[in-house]
DRENDREN-957295 format. One record per residue (C-alpha): x negated, y negated, z; residue number from 1. Coordinates in Angstrom, 3 decimals. Each point is the difference from the previous one (the first is absolute). Example, Ala and Ser with C-alpha at 12.3 -4.5 7.8 and 13.67 -1.06 7.14 Angstrom:
<sites>
+----------+----------+----------+-----+
|     east |    north |       up |   n |
+----------+----------+----------+-----+
|  -12.300 |    4.500 |    7.800 |   1 |
|   -1.370 |   -3.440 |   -0.660 |   2 |
+----------+----------+----------+-----+
</sites>
This chain:
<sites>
+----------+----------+----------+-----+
|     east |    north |       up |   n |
+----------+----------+----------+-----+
|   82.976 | -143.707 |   30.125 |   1 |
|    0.407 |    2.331 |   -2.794 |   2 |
|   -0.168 |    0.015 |   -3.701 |   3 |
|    2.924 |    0.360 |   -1.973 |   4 |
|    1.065 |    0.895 |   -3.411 |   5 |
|    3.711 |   -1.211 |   -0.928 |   6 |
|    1.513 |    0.894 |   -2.660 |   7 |
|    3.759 |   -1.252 |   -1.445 |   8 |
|    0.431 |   -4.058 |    1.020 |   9 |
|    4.026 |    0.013 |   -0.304 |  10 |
|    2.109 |   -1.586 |    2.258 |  11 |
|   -1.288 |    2.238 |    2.594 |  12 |
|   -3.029 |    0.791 |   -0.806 |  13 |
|   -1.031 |   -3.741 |    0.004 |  14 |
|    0.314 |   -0.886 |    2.713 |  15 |
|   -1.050 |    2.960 |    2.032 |  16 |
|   -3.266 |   -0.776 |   -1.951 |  17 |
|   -0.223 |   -3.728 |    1.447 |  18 |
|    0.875 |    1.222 |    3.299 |  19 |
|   -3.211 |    2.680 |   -0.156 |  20 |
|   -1.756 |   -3.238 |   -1.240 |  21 |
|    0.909 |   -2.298 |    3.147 |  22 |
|   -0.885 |    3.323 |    2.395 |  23 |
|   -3.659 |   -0.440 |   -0.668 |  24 |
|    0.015 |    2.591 |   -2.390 |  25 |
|   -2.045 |    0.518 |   -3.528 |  26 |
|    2.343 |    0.366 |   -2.655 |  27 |
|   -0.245 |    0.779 |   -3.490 |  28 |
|    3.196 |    0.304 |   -2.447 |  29 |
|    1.188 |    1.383 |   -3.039 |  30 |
|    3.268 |   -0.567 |   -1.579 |  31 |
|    1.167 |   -0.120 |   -3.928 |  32 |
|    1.461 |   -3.844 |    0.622 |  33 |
|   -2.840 |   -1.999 |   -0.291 |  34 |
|    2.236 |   -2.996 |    1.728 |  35 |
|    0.023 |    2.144 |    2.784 |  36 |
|   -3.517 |    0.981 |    0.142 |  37 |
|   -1.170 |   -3.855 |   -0.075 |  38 |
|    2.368 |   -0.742 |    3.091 |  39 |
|   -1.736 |    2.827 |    1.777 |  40 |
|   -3.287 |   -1.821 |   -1.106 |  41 |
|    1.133 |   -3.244 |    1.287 |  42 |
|    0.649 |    0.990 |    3.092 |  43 |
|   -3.270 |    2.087 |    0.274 |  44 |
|   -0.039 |    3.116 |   -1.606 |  45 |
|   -2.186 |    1.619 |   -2.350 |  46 |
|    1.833 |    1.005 |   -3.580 |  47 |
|   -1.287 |    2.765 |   -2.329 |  48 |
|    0.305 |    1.308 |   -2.752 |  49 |
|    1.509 |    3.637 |    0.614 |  50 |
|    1.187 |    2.103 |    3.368 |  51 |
|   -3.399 |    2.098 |   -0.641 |  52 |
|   -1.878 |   -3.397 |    0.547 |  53 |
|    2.455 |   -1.487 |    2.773 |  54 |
|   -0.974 |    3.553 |    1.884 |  55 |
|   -3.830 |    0.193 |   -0.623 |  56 |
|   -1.264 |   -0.741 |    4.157 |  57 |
|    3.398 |    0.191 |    1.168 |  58 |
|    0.858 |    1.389 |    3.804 |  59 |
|    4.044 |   -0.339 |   -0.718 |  60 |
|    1.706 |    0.112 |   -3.501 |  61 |
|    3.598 |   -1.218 |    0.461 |  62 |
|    2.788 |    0.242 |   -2.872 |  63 |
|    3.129 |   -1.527 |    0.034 |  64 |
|    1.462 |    0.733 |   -3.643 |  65 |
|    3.407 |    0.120 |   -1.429 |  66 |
|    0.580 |    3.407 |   -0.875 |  67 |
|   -1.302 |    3.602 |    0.747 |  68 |
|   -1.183 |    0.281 |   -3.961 |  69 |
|   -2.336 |   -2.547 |    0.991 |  70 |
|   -1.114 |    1.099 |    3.040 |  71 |
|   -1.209 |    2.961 |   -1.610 |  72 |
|   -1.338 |   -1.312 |   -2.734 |  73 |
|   -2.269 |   -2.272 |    2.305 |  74 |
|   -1.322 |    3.066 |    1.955 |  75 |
|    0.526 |    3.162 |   -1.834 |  76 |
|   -2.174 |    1.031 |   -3.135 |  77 |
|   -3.047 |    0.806 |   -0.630 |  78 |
|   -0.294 |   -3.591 |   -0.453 |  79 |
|    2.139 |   -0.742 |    3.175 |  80 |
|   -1.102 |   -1.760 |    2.894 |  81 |
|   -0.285 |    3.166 |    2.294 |  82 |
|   -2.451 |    1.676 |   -2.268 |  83 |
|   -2.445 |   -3.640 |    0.830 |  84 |
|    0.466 |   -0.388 |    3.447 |  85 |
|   -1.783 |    1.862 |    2.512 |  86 |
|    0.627 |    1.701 |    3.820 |  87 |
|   -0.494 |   -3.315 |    1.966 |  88 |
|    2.818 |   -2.275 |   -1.921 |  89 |
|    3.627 |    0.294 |    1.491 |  90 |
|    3.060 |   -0.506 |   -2.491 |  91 |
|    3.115 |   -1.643 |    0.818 |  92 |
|    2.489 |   -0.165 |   -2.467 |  93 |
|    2.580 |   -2.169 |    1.110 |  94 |
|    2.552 |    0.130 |   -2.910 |  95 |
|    3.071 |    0.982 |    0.509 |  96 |
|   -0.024 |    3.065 |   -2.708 |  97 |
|    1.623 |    3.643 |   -0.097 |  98 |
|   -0.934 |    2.653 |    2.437 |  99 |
|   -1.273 |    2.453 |   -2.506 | 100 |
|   -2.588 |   -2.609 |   -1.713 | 101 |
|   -0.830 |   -0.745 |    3.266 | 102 |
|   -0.958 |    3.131 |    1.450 | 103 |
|   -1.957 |    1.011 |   -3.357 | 104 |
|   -1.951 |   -2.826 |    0.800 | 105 |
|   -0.434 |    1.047 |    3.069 | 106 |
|   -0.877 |    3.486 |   -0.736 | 107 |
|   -2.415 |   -1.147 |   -2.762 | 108 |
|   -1.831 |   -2.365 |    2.982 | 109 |
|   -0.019 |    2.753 |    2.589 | 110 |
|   -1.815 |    2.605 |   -2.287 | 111 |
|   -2.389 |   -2.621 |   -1.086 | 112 |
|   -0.639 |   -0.727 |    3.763 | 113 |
|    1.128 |   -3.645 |   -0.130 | 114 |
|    2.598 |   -1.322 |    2.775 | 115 |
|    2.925 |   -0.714 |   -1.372 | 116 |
|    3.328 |   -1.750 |    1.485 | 117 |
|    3.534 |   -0.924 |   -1.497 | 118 |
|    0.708 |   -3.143 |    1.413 | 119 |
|    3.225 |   -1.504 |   -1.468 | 120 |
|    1.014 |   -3.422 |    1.613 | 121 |
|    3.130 |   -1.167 |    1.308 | 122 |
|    0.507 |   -4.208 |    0.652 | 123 |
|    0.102 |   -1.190 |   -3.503 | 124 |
|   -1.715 |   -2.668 |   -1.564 | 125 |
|    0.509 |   -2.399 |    3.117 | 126 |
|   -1.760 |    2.296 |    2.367 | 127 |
|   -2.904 |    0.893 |   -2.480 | 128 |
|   -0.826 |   -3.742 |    0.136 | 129 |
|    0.583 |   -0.154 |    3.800 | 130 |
|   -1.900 |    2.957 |    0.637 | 131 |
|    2.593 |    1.739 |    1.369 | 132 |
|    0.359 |    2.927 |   -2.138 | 133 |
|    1.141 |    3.922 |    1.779 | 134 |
|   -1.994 |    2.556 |   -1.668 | 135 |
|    1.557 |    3.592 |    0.195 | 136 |
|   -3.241 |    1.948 |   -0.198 | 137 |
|   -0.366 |    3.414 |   -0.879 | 138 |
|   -2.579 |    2.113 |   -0.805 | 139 |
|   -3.094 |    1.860 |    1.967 | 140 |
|   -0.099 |   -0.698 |    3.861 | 141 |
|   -3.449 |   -0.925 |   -0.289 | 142 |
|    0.392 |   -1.884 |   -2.653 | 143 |
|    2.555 |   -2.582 |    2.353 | 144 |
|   -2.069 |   -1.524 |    1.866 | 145 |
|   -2.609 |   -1.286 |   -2.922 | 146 |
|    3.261 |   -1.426 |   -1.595 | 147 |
|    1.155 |   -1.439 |    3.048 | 148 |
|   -3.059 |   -1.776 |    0.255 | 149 |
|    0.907 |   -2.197 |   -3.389 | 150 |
|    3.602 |    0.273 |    0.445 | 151 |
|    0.252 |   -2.001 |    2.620 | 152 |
|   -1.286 |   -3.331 |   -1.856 | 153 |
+----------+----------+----------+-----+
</sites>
């Protein structure tokens, strides 16, 4: 089992949290509702305070945000997430966000050496609580298979 950073507890993000939770796997969140962040508690998650503390020992940050503003503003910066993480953690951002945000991202994570994969979701709220989300992954090839790995919960 792996150890995962989420970040953004929406509609989708929720429950694609509680889902990572019932896998097995060690999950701590972030989100600015702190309604949402003491459901993810509840059903065994760990909350902090930040995304730089939700990250610190994590194998897998996934985002799921509203917009591409703040998807960057999670990871880009000199205060961003990518300038925290190291080589061995794999991003996934799953929200559904412009190309061009996404692929500065991306950028940004490849020449900092991370793995990074855009992962939007198609199923809707129904299949984020079944578990039944399809991920339309894109990014490195070898980069895939690590995300696979945590996708598929």
């Amino acid at each position: 089992m792996a150890t995962v950073a989420f970040i953004g507890l929406g509609n989708m993000g929720g429950p694609m949290a509680k889902n990572l939770i019932r896998a097995g796997h060690t999950v701590t969140v972030f989100d600015l509702v702190a309604a949402a962040c003491a459901d993810l508690k509840q059903a065994g998650a760990s909350v902090a305070d930040s995304t730089a503390q939700a990250v610190i020992g994590a194998e897998y940050v996934i985002s799921m945000l509203p917009a591409g503003k703040h998807v960057a503003s999670v990871y880009l910066g000199d205060s961003g997430l990518l300038s925290q993480l190291d080589a061995s953690v794999t991003v996934l951002d799953c929200s559904t966000i412009d190309a061009a945000t996404s692929r500065e991202v991306g950028a940004a994570a490849s020449a900092a050496g991370i793995g990074f994969m855009d992962a939007p979701v198609s199923g809707g709220v129904a299949a984020a609580a079944a578990g039944t989300l399809a991920f339309m992954c894109g990014g490195a090839e070898d980069t895939f298979p690590k995300a696979q790995m945590i996708l598929k919960d």
